[in-house]
PDB file with SEQRES, HELIX, SHEET and CRYST1 records, atoms N, CA, C and O in Angstrom:
SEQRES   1 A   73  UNK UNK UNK UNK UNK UNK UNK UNK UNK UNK UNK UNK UNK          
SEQRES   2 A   73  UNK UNK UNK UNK UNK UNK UNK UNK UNK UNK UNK UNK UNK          
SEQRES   3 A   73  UNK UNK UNK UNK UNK UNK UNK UNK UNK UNK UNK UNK UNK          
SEQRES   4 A   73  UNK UNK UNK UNK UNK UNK UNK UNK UNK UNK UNK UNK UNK          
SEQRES   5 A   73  UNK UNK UNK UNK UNK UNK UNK UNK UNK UNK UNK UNK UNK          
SEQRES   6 A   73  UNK UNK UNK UNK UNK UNK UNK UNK                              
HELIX    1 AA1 UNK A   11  UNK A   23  1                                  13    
HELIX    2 AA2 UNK A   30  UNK A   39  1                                  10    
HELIX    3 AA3 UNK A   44  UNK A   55  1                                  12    
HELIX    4 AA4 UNK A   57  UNK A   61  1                                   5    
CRYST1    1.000    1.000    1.000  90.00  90.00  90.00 P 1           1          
ATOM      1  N   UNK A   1     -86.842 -94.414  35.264  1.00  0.00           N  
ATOM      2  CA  UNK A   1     -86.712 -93.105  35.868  1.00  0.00           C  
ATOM      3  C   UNK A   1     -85.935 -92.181  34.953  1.00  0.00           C  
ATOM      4  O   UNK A   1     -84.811 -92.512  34.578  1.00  0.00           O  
ATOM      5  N   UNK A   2     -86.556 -90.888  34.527  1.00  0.00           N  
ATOM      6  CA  UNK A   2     -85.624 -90.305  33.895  1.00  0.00           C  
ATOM      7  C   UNK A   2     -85.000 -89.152  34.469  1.00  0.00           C  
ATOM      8  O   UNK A   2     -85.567 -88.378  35.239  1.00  0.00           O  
ATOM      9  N   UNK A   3     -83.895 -89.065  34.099  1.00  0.00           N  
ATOM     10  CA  UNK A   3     -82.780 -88.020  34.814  1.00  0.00           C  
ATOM     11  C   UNK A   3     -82.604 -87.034  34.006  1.00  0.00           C  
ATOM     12  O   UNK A   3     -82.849 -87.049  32.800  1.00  0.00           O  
ATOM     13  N   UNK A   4     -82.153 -86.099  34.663  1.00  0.00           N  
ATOM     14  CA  UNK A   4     -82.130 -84.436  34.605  1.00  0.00           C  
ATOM     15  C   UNK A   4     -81.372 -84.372  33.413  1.00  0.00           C  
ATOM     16  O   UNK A   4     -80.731 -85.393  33.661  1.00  0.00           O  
ATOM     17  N   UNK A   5     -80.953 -84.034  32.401  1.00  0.00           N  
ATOM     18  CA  UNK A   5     -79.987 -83.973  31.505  1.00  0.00           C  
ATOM     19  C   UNK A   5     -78.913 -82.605  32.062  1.00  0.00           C  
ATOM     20  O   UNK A   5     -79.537 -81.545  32.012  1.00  0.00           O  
ATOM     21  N   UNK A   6     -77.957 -82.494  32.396  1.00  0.00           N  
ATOM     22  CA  UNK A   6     -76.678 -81.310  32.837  1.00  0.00           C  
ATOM     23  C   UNK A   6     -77.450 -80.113  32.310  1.00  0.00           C  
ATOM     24  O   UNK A   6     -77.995 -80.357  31.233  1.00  0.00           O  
ATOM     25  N   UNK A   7     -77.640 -78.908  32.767  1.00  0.00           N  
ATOM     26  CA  UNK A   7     -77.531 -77.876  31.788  1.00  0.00           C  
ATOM     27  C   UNK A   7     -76.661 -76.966  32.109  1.00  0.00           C  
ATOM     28  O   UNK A   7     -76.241 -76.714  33.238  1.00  0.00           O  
ATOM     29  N   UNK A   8     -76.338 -76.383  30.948  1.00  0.00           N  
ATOM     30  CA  UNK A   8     -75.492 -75.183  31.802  1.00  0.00           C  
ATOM     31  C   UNK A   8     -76.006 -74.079  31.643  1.00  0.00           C  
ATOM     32  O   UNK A   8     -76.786 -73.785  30.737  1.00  0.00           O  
ATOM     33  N   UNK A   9     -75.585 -73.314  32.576  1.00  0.00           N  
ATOM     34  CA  UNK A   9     -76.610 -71.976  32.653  1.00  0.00           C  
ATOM     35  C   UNK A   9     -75.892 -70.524  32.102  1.00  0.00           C  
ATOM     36  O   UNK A   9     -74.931 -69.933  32.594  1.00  0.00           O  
ATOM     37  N   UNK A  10     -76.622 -70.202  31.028  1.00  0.00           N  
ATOM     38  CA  UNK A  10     -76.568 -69.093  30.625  1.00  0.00           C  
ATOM     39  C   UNK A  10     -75.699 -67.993  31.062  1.00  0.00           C  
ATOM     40  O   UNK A  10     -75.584 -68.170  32.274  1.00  0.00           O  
ATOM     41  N   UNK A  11     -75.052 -66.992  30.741  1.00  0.00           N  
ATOM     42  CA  UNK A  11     -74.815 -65.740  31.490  1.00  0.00           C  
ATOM     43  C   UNK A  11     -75.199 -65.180  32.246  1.00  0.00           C  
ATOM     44  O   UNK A  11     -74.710 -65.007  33.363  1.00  0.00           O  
ATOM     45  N   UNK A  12     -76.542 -64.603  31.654  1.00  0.00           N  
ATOM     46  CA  UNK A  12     -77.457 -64.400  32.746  1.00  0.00           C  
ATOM     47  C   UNK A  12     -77.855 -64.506  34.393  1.00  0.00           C  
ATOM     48  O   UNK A  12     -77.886 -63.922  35.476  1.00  0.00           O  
ATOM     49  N   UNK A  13     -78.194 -66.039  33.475  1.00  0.00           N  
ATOM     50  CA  UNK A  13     -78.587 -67.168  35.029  1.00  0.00           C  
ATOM     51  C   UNK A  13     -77.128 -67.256  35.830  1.00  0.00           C  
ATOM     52  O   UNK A  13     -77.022 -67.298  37.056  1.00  0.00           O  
ATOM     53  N   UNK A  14     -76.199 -67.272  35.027  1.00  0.00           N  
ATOM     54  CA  UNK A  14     -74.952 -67.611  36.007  1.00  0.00           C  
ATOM     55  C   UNK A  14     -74.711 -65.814  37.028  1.00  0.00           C  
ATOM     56  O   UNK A  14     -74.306 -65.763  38.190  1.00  0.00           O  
ATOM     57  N   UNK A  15     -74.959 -65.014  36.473  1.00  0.00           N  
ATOM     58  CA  UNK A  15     -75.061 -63.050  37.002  1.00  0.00           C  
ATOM     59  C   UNK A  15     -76.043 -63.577  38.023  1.00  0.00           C  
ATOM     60  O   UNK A  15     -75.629 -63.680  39.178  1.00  0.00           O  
ATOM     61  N   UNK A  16     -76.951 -63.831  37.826  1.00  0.00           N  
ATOM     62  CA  UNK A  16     -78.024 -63.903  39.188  1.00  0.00           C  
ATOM     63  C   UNK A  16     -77.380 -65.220  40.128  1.00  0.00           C  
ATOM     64  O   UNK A  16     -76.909 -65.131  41.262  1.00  0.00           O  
ATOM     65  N   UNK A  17     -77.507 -66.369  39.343  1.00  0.00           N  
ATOM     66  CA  UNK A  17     -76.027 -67.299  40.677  1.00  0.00           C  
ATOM     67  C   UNK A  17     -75.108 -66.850  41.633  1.00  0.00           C  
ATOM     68  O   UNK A  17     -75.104 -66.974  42.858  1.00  0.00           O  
ATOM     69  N   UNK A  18     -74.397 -66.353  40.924  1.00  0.00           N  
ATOM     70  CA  UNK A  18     -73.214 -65.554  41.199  1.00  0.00           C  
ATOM     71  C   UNK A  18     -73.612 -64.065  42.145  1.00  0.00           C  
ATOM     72  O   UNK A  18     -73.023 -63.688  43.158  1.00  0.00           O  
ATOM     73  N   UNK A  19     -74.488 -63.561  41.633  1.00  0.00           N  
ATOM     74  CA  UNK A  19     -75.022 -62.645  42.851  1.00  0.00           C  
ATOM     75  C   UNK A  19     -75.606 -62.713  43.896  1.00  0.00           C  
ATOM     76  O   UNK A  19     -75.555 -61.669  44.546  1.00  0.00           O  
ATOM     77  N   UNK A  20     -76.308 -63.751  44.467  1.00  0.00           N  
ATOM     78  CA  UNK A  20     -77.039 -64.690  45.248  1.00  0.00           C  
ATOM     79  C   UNK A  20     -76.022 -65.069  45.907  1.00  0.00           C  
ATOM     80  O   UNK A  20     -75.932 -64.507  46.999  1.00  0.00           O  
ATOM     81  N   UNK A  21     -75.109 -65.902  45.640  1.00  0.00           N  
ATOM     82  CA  UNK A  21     -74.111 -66.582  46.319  1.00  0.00           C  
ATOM     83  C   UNK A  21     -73.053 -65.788  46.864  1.00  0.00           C  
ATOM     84  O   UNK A  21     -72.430 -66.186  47.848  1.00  0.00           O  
ATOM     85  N   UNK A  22     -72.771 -64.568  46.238  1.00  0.00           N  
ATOM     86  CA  UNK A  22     -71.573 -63.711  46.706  1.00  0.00           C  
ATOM     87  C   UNK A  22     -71.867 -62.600  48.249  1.00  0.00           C  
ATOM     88  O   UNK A  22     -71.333 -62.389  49.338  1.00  0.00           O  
ATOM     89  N   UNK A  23     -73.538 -61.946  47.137  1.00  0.00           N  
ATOM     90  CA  UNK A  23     -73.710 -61.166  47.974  1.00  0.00           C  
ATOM     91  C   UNK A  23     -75.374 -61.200  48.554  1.00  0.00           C  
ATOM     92  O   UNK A  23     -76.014 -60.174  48.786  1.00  0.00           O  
ATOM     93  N   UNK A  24     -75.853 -62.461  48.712  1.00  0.00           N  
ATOM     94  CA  UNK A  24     -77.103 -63.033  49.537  1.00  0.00           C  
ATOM     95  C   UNK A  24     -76.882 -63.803  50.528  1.00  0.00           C  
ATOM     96  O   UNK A  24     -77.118 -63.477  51.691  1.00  0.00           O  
ATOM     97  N   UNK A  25     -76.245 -65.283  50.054  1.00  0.00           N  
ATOM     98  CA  UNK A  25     -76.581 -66.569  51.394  1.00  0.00           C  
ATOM     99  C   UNK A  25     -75.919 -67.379  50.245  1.00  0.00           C  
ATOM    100  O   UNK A  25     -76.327 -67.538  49.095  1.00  0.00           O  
ATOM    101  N   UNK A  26     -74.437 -68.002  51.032  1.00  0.00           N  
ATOM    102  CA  UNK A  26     -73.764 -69.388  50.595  1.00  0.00           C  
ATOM    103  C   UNK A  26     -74.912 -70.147  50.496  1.00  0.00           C  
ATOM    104  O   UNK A  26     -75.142 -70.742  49.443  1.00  0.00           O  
ATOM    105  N   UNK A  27     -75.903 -70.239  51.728  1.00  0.00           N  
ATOM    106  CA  UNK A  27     -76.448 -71.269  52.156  1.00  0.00           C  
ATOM    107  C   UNK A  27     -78.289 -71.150  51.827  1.00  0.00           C  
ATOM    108  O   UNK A  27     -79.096 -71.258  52.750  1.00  0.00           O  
ATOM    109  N   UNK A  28     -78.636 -70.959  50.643  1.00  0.00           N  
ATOM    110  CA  UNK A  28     -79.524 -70.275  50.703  1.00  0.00           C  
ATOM    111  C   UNK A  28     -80.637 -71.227  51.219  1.00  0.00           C  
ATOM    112  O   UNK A  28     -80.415 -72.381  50.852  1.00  0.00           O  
ATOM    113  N   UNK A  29     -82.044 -71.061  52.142  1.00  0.00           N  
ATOM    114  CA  UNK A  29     -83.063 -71.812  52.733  1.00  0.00           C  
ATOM    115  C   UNK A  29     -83.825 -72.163  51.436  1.00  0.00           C  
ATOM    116  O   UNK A  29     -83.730 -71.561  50.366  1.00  0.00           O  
ATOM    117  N   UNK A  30     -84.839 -73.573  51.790  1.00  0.00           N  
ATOM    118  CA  UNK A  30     -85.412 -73.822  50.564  1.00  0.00           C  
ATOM    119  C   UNK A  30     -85.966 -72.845  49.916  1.00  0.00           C  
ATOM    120  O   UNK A  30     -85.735 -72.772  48.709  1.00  0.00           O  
ATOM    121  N   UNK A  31     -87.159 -71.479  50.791  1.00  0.00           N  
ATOM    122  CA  UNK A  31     -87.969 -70.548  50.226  1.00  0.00           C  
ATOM    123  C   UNK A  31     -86.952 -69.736  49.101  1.00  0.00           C  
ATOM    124  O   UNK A  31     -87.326 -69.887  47.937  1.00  0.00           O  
ATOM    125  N   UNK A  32     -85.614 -68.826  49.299  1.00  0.00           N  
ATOM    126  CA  UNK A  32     -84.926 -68.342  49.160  1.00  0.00           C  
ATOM    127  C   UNK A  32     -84.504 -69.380  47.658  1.00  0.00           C  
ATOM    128  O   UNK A  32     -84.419 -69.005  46.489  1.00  0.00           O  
ATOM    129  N   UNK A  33     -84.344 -70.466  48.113  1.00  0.00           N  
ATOM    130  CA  UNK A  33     -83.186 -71.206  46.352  1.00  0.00           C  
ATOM    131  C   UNK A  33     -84.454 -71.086  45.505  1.00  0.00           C  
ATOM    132  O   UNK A  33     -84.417 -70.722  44.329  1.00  0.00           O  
ATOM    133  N   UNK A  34     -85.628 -71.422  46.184  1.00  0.00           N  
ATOM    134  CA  UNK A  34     -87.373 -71.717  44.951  1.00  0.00           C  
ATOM    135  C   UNK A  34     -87.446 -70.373  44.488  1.00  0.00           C  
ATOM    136  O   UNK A  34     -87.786 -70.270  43.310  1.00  0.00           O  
ATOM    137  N   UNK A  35     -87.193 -69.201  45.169  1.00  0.00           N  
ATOM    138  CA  UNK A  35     -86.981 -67.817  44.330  1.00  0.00           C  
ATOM    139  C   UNK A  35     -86.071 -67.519  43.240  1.00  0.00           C  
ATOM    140  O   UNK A  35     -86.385 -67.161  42.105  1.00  0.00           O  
ATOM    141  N   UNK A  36     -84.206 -67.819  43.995  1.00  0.00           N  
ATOM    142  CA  UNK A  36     -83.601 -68.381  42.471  1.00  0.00           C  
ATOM    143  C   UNK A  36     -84.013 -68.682  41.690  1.00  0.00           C  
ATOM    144  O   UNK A  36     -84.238 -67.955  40.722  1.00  0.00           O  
ATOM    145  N   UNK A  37     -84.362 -70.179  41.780  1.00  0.00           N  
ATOM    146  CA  UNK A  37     -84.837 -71.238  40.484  1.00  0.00           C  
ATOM    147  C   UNK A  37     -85.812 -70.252  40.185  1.00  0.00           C  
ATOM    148  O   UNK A  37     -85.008 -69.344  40.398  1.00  0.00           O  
ATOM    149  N   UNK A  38     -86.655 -69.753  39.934  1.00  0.00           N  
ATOM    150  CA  UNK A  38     -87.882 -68.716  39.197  1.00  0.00           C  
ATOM    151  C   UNK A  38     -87.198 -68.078  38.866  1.00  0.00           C  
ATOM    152  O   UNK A  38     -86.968 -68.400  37.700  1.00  0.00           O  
ATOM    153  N   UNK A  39     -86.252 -66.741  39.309  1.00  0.00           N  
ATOM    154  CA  UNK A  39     -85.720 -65.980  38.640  1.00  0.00           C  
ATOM    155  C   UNK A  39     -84.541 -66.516  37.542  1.00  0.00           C  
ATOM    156  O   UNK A  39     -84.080 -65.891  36.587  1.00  0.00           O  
ATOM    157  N   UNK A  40     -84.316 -67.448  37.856  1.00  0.00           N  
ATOM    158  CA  UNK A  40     -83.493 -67.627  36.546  1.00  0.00           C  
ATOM    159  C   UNK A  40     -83.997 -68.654  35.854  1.00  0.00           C  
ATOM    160  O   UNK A  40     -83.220 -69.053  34.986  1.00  0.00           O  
ATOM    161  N   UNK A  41     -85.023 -69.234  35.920  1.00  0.00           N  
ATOM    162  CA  UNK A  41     -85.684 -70.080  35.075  1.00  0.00           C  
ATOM    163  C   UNK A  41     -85.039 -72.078  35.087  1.00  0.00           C  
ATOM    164  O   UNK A  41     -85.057 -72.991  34.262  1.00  0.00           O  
ATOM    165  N   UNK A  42     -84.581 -71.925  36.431  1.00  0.00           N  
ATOM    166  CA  UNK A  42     -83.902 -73.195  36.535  1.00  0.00           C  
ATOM    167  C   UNK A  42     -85.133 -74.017  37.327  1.00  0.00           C  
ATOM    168  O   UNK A  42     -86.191 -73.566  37.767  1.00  0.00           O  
ATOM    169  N   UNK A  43     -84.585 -75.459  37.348  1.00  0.00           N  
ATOM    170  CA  UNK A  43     -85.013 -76.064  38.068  1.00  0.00           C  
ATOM    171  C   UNK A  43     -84.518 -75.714  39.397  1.00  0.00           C  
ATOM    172  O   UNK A  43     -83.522 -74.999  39.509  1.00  0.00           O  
ATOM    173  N   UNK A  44     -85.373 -76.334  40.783  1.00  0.00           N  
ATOM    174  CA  UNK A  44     -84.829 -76.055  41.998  1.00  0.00           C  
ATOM    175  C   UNK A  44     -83.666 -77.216  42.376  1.00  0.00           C  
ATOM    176  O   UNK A  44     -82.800 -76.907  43.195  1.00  0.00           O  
ATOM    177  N   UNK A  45     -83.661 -78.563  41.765  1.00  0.00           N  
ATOM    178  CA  UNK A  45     -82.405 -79.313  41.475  1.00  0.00           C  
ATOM    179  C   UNK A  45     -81.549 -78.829  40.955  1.00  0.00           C  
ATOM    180  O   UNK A  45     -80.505 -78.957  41.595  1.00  0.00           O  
ATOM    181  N   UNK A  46     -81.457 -78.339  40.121  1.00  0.00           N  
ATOM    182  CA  UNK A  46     -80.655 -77.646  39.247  1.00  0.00           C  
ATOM    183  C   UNK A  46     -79.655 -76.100  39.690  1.00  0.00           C  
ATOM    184  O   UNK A  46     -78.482 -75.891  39.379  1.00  0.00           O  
ATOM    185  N   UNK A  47     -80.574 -75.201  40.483  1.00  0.00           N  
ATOM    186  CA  UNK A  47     -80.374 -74.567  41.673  1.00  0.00           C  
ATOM    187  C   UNK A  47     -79.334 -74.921  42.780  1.00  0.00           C  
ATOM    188  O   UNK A  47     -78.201 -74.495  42.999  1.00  0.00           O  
ATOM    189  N   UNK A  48     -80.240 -75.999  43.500  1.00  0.00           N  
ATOM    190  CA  UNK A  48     -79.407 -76.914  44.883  1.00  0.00           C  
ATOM    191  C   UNK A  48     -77.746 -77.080  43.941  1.00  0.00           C  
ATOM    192  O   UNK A  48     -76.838 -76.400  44.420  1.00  0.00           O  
ATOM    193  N   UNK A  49     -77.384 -77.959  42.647  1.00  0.00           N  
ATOM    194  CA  UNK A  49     -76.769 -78.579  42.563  1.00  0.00           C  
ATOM    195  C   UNK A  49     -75.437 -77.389  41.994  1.00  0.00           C  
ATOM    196  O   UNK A  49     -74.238 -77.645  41.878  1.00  0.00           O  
ATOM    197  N   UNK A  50     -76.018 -76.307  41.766  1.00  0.00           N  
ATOM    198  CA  UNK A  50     -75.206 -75.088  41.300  1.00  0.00           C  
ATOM    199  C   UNK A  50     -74.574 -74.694  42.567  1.00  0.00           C  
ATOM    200  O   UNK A  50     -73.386 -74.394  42.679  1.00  0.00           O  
ATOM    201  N   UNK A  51     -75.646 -74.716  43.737  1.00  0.00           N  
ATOM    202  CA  UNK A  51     -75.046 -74.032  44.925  1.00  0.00           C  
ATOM    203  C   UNK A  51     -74.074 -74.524  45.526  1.00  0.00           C  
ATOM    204  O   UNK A  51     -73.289 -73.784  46.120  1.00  0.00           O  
ATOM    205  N   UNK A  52     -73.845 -76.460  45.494  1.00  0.00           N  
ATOM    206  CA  UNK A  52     -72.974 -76.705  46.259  1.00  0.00           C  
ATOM    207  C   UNK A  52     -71.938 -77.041  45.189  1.00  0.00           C  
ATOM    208  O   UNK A  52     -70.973 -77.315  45.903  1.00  0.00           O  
ATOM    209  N   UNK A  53     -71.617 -77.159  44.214  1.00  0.00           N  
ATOM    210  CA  UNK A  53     -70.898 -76.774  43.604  1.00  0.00           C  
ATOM    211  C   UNK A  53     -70.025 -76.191  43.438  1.00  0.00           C  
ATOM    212  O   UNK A  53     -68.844 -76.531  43.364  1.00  0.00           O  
ATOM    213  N   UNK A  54     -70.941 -74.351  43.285  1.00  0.00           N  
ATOM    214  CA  UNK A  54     -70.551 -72.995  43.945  1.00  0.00           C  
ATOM    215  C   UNK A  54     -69.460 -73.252  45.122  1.00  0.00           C  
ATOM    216  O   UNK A  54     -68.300 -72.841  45.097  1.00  0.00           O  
ATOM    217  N   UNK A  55     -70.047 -73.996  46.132  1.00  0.00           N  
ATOM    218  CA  UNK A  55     -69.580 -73.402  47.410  1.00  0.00           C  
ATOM    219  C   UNK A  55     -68.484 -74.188  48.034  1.00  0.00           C  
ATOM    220  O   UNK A  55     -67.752 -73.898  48.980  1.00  0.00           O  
ATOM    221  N   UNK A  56     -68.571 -75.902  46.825  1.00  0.00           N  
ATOM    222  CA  UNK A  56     -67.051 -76.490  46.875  1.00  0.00           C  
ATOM    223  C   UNK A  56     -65.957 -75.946  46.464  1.00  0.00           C  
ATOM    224  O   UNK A  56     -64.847 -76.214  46.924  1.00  0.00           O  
ATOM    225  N   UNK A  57     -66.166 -75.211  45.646  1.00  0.00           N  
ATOM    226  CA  UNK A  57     -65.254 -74.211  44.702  1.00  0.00           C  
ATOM    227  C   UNK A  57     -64.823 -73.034  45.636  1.00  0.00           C  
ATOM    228  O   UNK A  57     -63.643 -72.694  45.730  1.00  0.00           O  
ATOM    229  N   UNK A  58     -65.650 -72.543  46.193  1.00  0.00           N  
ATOM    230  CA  UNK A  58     -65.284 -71.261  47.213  1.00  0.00           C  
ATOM    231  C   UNK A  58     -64.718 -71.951  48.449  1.00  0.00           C  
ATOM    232  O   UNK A  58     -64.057 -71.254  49.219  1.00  0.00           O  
ATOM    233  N   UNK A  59     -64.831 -72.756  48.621  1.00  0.00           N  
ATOM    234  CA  UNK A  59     -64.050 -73.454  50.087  1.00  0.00           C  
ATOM    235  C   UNK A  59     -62.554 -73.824  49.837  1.00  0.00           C  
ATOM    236  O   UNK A  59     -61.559 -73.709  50.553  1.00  0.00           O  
ATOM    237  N   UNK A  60     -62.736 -74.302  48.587  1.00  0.00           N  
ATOM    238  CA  UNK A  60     -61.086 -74.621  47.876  1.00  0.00           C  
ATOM    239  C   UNK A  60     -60.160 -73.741  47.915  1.00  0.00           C  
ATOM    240  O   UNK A  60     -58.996 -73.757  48.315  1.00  0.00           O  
ATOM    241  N   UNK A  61     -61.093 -72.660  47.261  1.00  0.00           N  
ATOM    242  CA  UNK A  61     -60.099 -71.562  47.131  1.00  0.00           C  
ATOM    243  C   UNK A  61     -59.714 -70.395  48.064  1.00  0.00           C  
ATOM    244  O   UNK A  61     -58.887 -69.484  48.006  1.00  0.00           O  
ATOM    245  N   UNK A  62     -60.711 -70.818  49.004  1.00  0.00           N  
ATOM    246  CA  UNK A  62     -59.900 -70.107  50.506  1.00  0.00           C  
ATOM    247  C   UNK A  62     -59.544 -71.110  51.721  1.00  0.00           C  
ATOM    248  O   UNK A  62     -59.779 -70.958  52.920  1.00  0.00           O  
ATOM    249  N   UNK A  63     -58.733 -72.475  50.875  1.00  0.00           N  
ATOM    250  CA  UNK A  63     -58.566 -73.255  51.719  1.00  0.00           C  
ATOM    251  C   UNK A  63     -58.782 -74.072  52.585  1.00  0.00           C  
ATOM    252  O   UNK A  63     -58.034 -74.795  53.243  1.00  0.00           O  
ATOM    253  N   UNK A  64     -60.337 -73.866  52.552  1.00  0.00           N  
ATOM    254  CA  UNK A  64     -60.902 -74.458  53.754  1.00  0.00           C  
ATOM    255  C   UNK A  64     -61.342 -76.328  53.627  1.00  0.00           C  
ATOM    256  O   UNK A  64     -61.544 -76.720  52.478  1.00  0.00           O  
ATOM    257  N   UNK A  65     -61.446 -77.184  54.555  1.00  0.00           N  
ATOM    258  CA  UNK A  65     -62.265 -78.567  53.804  1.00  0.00           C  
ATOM    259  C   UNK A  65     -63.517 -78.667  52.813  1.00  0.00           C  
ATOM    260  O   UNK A  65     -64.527 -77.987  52.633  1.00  0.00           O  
ATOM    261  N   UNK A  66     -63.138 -79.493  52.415  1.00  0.00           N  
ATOM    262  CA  UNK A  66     -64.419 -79.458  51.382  1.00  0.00           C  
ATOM    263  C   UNK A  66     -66.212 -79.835  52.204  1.00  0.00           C  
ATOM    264  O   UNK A  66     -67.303 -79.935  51.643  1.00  0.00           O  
ATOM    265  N   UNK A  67     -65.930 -79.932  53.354  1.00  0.00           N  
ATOM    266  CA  UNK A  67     -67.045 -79.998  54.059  1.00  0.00           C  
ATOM    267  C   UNK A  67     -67.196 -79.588  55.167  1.00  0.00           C  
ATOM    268  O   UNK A  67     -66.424 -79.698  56.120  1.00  0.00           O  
ATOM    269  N   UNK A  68     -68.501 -78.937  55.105  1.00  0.00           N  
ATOM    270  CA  UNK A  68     -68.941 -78.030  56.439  1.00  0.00           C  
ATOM    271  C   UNK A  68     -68.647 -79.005  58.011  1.00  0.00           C  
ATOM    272  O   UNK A  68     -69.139 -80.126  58.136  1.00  0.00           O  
ATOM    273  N   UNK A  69     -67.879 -78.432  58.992  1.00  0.00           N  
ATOM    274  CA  UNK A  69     -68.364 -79.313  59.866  1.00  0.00           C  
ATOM    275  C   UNK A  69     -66.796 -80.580  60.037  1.00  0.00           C  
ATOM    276  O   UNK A  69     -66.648 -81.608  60.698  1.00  0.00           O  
ATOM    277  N   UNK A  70     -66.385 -80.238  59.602  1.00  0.00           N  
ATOM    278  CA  UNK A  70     -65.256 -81.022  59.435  1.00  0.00           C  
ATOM    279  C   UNK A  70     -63.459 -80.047  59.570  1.00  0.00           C  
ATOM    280  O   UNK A  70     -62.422 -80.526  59.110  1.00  0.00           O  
ATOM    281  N   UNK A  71     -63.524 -78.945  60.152  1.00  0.00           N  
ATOM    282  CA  UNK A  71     -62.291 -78.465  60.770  1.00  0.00           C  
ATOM    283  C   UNK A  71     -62.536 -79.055  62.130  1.00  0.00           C  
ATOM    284  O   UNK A  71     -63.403 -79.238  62.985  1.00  0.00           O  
ATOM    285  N   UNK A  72     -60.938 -79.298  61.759  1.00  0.00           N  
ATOM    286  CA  UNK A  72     -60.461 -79.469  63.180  1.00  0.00           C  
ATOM    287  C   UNK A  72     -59.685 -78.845  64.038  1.00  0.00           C  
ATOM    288  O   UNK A  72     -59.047 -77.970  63.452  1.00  0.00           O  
ATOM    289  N   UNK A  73     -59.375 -78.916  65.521  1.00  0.00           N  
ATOM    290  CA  UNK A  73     -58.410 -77.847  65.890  1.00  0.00           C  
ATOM    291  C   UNK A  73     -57.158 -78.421  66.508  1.00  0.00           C  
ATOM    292  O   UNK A  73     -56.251 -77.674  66.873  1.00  0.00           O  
TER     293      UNK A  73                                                      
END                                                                             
């Protein structure tokens, strides 16, 4: 089986990431990430694996758990 090799994404691709995620959908639906991945020329793995990434990083830094679904009161 061969595996994805890491890539990292461009400036660019990271401007359209980064705009998607800030000011589109944390959570984007499959139709919505398969548009990403085209516009920036990624895979849709590659996509998925940016987003949650993305969005471990944004949970950190406003404190929250690292997983959805998991505050408690």
């Amino acid at each position: 089986m061969a595996s994805e090799k890491p890539v990292t994404p461009t400036e660019e691709q990271l401007e359209i990431l980064e705009y998607n995620f800030c000011k589109v959908n944390k959570h984007p639906d499959p139709t919505t990430l398969c548009l990403i991945a085209a516009e920036t020329g990624l895979s849709e793995e590659q996509t998925l694996k940016w987003f949650k990434q993305r969005l471990a990083e944004w949970r950190k830094s406003e404190g929250l758990p690292s997983e959805s679904g998991s505050v408690r009161d």
